[in-house]
Structure formats: structure tokens, C-alpha cells
N, C-alpha and C positions, 0 to 999 in steps of 0.2 A: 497421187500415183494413179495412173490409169488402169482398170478394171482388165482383165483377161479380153473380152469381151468389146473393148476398144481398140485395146492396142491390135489385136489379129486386125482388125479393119486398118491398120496401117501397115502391113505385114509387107509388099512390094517396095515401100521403103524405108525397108529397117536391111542393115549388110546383111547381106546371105550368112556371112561367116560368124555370125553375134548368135547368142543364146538366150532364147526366152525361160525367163524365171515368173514364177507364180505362188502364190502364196496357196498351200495346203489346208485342208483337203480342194484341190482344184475343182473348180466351176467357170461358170462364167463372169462372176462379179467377183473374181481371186484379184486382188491384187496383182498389175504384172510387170516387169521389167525386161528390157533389152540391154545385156551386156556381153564382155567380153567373156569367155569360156572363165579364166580364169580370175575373173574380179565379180560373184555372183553377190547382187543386193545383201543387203542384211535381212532374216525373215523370210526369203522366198528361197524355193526352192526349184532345182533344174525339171526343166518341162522338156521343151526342144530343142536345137538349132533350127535358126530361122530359115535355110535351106530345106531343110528335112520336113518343118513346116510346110511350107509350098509346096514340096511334094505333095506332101497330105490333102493338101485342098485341090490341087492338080489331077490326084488319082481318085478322089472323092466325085468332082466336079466329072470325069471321063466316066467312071463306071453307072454314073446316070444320065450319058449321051449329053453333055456339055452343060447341065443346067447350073447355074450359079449359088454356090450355099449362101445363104441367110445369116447373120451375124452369129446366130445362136447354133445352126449348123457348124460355120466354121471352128469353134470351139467344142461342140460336140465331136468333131473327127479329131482334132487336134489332140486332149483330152482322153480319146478313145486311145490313137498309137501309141502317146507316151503311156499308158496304164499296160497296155495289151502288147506293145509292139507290132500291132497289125493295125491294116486297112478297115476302118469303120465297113459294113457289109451296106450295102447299099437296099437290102429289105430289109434295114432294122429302120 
């Protein structure tokens, strides 16, 4: 099973409409899966949609004037909204 921390590195082709699952407490080497809303892995638990996802890394990547997050970054924003429901702050 692919890691948190991989799967985001495939995030533009995973359906917008599928739900990434993670194994708890989430990090970057969690455990993760893409599935359907309603059919979530055994073990992991709901993190995002994969929509919602790319927001994050969309509004992450613009509030620091275009720059590209980092594998470890994209999971730190990810990570950050589902815990928070907000926007990682861009001077953290």
C-alpha cells in the first residue's frame, strides 16, 4: 500500500470525485488509499476528497506566489485542512 506521501505525488490522476483514506494518526509515511466515498479501505480512515485535495495544494502553492510544494510539503497542507479545516498559513 502506498504511503500518504506517494500517493499525493499522484494526486492529478486520481478522480476528483474519490476519497483519500489514511491510516491514523496521519503523517507522511500513513498508509493511503483512494476510494470511492462509500467503500473506505479496511484500517484507514477518511482524510479528504481528492478535489478538495488539489484545492489545498492550489491555494497553498498561490498564497506563496506560485512556488511548488515539496512532497513533504504537500502532505503537510493536506494533513493540516483535514485536522483544522483551514488553509496551512503560509508563515508557518
Amino acid at each position: 500500500m502506498p504511503s500518504l506521501l506517494d500517493l499525493l505525488q499522484s494526486l492529478e490522476e486520481q478522480p476528483a470525485e474519490a476519497v483519500i483514506y489514511a491510516a491514523k494518526p496521519w503523517t507522511a509515511a500513513s498508509d493511503a488509499a483512494v476510494a470511492a466515498f462509500d467503500a473506505p479501505p479496511h484500517d484507514l480512515a477518511y482524510l479528504l476528497e481528492v478535489e478538495l485535495a488539489q484545492d489545498v495544494l492550489d491555494v497553498w502553492s498561490s498564497w506563496r506566489h506560485g512556488a511548488r510544494p515539496s512532497p513533504l510539503e504537500k502532505c503537510q497542507a493536506v494533513i493540516h485542512y483535514a485536522e483544522h479545516d483551514a488553509y496551512l498559513d503560509a508563515h508557518r
